[in-house]
N, C-alpha and C positions, 0 to 999 in steps of 0.2 A: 730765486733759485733756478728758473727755467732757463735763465742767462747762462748760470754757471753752468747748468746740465750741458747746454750746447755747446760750451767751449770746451768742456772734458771729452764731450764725446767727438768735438773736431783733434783737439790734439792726444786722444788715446787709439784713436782709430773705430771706436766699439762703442757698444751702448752700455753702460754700467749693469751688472746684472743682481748687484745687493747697491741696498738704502748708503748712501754715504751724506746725504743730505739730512737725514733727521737724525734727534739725539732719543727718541726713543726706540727706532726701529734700525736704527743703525746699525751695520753688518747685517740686517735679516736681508734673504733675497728679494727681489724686487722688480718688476715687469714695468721699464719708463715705456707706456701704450703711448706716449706723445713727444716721440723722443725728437721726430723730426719737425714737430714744432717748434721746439727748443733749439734746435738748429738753425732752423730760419730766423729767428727771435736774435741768436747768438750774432749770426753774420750781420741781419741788420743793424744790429749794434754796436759791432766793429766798423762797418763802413758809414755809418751815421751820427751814433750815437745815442741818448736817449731820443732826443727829439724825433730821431728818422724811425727809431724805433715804437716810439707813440704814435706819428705820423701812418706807418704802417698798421696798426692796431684799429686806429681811427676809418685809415680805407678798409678794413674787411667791416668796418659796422654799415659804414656809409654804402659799402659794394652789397652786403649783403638787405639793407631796405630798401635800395635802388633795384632789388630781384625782385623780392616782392611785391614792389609797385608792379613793374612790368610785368609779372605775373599774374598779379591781377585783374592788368588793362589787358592782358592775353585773351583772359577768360572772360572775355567783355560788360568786367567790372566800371561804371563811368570813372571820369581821372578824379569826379570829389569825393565820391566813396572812397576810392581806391586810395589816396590821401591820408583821407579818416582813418582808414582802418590801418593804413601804413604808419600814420604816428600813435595810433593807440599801440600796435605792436612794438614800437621804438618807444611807448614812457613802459608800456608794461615790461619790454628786457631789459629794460636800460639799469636793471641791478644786476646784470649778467656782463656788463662794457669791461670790465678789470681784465688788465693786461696777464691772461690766460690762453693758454691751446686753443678750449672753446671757440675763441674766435675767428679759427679758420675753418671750422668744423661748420658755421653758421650758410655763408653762401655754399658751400659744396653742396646741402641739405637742400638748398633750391635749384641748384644747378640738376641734382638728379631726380628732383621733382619737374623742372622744365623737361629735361629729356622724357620722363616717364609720360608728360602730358601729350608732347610728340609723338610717342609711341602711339596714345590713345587716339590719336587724331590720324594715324595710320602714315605718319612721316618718320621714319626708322635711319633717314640719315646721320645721323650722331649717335645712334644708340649704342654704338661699339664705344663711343666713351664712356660708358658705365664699369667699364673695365679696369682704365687706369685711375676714373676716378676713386672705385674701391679701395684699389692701393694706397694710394697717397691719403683717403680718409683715414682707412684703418693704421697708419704712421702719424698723423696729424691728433686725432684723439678721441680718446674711446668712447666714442657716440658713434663710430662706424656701425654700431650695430643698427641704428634706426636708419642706414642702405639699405640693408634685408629686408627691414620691416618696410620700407618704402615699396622696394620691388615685391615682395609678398602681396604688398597689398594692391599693387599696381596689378602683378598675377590673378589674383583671385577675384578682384572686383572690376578692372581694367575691360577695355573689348578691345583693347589693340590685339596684332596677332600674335597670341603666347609664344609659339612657335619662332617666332624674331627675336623676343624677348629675353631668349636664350640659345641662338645660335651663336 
C-alpha cells in the first residue's frame, strides 16, 4: 500500500488526510508521517519496477551497515571488532529488512550521529546539515523523533560547543 499511497499522492497533488487504505478505519482522519517515503517508493517503481524498487530497499540496508562500520572504525574500533559487531547488528535487525519507510529512516539515524560525533570532536563543518536532514526525516517516518533525542543527548552529555550546536 505504500506504493499506492505515493502514486495518489503524485497524481492528486496532496497527502491524503483520512484512511482510504483500510477497511477498518476508513474515512477516519489520518496523518501519512511517511508520506514522502511512499513517494520515493512510488517513483522508483515507476522507472524500475519491482526489482529497482527492491534494489533500492537493499542499498538503504547495505548504505546504512556500511555507516556503521565506518563509524565504528571512526571511533577507533579495530576493522574485526567492528565487523563483529556490524554483522551482530545486521542478524539482530534483519527482522526490521521489509520493504517499509523504516528503511530510509535507518542511515539518516547515523548520518546524524556522524555529524553529532564531529561536533564532539570540535569540527562543525557539516553541522548545518542537521537542518535539512530533520526535514526530510521527519517526511521519511516517524522515528524523526529519535533526531531530538540524538541531539538532546548530544546537548547534554556532548563537550562540543553547545553554542554551535544551535546556531
Amino acid at each position: 500500500w505504500y506504493l499506492r499511497l505515493g502514486k495518489d499522492i503524485l497524481e492528486n497533488g496532496a497527502v491524503p488526510v483520512m484512511d482510504t487504505y483500510s477497511s477498518i478505519q476508513a474515512g477516519q482522519p489520518l496523518v501519512y508521517q511517511h508520506w514522502l517515503s511512499a513517494v520515493l517508493l512510488w517513483l522508483m517503481y515507476k522507472v524500475s519496477g519491482i526489482s529497482g524498487t527492491v534494489f533500492l530497499l537493499a542499498t538503504l540496508i547495505g548504505l546504512t551497515y556500511a555507516l556503521l562500520w565506518a563509524l565504528m572504525r571512526q571511533m577507533e574500533i579495530g576493522p574485526r571488532l567492528a565487523t563483529l559487531l556490524t554483522l551482530l547488528a545486521g542478524l539482530s535487525g534483519s527482522n526490521n529488512w521489509g520493504a517499509r519507510p523504516q528503511l530510509f529512516a535507518y542511515p539518516l539515524f547515523l548520518v546524524v550521529l556522524w555529524l553529532l560525533l564531529k561536533w564532539q570532536e570540535r569540527e562543525q563543518k557539516y553541522l548545518w546539515a542537521l537542518i535539512p536532514l530533520s526535514f526530510v526525516w521527519a517526511n521519511l517516518h516517524g522515528s524523526f523523533i529519535l533526531f531530538f533525542i540524538l541531539v538532546g543527548l548530544a546537548f547534554v552529555f556532548g563537550a562540543g560547543d553547545r553554542k554551535k550546536l544551535f546556531q
